[in-house]
C-alpha positions in Angstrom: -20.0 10.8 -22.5 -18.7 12.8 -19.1 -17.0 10.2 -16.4 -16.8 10.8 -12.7 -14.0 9.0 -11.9 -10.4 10.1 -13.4 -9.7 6.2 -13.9 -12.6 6.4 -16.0 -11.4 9.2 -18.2 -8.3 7.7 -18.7 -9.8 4.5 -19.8 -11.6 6.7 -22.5 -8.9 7.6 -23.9 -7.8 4.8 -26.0 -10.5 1.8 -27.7 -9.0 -0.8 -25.1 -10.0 1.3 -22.6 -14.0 2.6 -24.2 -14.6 -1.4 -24.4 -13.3 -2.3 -20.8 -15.7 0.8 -20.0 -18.5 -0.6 -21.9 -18.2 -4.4 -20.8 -18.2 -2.7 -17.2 -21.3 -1.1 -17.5 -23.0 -3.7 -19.3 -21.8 -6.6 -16.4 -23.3 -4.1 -13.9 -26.8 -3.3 -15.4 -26.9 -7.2 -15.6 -26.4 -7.6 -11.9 -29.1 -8.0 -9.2 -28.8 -5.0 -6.0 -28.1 -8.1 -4.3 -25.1 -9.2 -6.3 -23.6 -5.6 -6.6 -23.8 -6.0 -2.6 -21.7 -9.2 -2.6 -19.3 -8.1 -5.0 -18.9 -4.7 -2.6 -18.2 -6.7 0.1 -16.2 -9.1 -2.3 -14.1 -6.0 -3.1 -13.3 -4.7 0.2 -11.9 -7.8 1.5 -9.5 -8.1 -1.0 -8.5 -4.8 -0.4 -8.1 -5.2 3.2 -6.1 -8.1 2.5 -4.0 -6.1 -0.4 -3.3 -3.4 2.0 -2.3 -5.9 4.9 -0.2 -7.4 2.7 1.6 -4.3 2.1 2.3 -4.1 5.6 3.5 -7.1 6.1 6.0 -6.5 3.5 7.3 -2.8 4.7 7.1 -4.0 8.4 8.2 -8.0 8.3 9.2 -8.1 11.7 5.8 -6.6 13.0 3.2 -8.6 15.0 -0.3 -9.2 14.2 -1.1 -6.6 16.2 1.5 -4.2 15.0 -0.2 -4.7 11.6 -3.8 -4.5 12.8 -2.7 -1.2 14.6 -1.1 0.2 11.7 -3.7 -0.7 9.4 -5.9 1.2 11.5 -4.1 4.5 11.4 -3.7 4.2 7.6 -7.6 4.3 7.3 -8.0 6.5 9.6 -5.9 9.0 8.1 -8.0 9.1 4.5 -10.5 10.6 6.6 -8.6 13.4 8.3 -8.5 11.8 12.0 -5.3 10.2 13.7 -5.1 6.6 15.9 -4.2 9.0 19.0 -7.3 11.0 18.4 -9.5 7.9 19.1 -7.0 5.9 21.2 -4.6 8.0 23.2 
């Protein structure tokens, strides 16, 4: 069995880890395209709310805005561009 991911290949490496692997898999082949959507969407909310979050906490005194705008950049910078690129 050859895995993609690295998460993946460290899950392989113990039994905990194969059966979390397998259940995965399984739940997934069960799913409709549609449900796989939803839970996409599902998933990137939660992350935009987990990395918010994490802004929130390193920046407590920041604004709404001040969050949003730092947010922004942090996303941004996973794909190589920087907030005064886009928005001098």
């Amino acid at each position: 069995m050859e895995f993609e991911k690295f998460e993946d290949q460290l899950a392989a490496t113990s039994p905990g880890g194969r059966e979390g692997l397998a259940i995965r898999d399984r739940i997934m082949r069960e799913m409709s395209g549609e449900q796989k959507i939803a839970k996409s969407f599902e998933l990137t909310e939660m992350t935009r709310q987990i990395m918010r979050a994490g802004i929130r906490e390193a920046h407590p005194d920041a604004t709404e805005e001040e969050i949003q705008r730092i947010y922004v950049a942090r996303l941004l910078q996973h794909q190589g561009i920087s907030l005064t690129q886009i928005h001098p």
